[in-house]
C-alpha positions in Angstrom: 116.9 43.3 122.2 117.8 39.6 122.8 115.2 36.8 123.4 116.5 34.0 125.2 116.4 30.8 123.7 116.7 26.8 124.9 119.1 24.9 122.8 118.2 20.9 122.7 120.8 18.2 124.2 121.0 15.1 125.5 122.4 14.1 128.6 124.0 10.7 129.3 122.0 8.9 132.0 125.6 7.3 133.4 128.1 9.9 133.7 125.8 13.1 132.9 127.6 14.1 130.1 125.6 17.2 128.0 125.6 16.7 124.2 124.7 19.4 121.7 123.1 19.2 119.4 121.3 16.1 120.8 123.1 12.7 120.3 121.4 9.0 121.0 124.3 7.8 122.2 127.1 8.8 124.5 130.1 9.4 123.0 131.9 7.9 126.1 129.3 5.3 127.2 127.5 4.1 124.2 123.9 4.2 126.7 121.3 5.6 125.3 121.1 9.5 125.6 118.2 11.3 127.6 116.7 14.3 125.8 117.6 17.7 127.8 117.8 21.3 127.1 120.0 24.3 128.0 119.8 28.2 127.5 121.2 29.1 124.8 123.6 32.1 126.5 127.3 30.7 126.6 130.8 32.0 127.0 133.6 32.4 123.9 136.0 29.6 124.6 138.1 30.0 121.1 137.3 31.9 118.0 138.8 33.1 114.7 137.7 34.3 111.4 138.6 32.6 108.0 139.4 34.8 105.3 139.6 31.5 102.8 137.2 29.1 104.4 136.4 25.7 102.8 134.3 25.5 99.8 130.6 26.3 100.3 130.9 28.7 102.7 131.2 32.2 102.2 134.3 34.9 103.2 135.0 35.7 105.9 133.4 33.0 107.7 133.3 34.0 111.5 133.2 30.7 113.8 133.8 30.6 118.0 133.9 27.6 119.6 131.0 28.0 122.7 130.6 26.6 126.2 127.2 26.3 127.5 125.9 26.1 130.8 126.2 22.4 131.9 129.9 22.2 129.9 128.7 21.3 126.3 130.8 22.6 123.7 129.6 23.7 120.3 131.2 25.6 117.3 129.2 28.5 115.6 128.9 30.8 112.9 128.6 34.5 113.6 128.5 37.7 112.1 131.3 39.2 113.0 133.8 38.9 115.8 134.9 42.7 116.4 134.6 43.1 120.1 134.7 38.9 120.9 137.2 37.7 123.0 137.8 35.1 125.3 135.4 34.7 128.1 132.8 36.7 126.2 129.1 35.9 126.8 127.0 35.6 123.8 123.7 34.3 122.4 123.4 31.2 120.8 120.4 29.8 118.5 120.1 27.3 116.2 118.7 28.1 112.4 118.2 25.4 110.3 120.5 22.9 112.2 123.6 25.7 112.4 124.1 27.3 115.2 125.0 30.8 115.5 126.6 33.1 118.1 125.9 37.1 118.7 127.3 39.5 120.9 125.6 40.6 124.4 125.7 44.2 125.1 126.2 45.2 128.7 122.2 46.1 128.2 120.9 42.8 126.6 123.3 41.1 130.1 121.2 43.3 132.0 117.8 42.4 130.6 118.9 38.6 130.2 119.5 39.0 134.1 116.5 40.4 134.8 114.4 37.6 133.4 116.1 35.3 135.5 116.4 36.8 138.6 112.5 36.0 139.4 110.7 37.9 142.3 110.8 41.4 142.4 113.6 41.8 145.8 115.8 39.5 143.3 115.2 41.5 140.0 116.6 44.7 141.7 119.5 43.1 143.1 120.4 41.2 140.0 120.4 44.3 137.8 122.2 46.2 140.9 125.0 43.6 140.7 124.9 43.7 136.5 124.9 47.4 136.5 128.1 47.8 139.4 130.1 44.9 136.9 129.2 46.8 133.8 131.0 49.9 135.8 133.8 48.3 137.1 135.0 46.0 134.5 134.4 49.6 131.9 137.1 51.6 134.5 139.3 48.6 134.8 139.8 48.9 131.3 140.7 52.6 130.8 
């Protein structure tokens, strides 16, 4: 079962940039950056999985490169990457200052959805629209 988690940023007060992990500056602006804070649920923009990764780090060493809500980008570590692709959602959380990514299940989607749709009419028609996209994208596939 996931939990979701917040991820910390900063947000430029000029051009909105988001910045994570949190910056004090930004990177295009030099202003000083405004504390924020995103879910931590994003979608696989790249990833790969290093059979001989640099030294300190153990093989294989499974990275993806994330996009959270709000357009920051951040590369993390993962267990595996069996069943990632492109476009996939996953969980992000940071541990020690490294983030990591994990896979969402069609059923961790649906709870995730659930605990944002809010009131009850909402709930049900979140999880209606989860469960027909679960279906769907399973028959477009066979």
């Amino acid at each position: 079962m996931i939990h979701e988690t917040i991820v910390s940023a900063s947000r430029c007060p000029r051009c909105r940039r988001l910045v994570v992990p949190p910056a004090p500056s930004c990177p295009d602006h030099g202003l000083r950056m405004e504390p924020d804070s995103v879910p931590g649920v994003g979608e696989v923009v790249s990833f790969t999985t290093l059979h001989s990764p640099p030294e300190g780090f153990r093989s294989p060493l499974h990275i993806a490169l994330i996009e959270l809500e709000g357009g920051a980008r951040l590369f993390c570590h993962g267990d595996e990457t069996r069943g990632i692709k492109i476009g996939s959602r996953v969980a992000v959380e940071a541990v020690d200052a490294i983030f990591y990514f994990s896979s969402l299940s069609f059923a961790d989607r649906a709870r995730l959805f659930w605990r944002r749709a809010g009131a009850r009419g909402e709930k049900v028609t979140a999880i209606t629209k989860s469960v027909v996209k679960g279906i769907w994208k399973g028959r477009s596939r066979g």
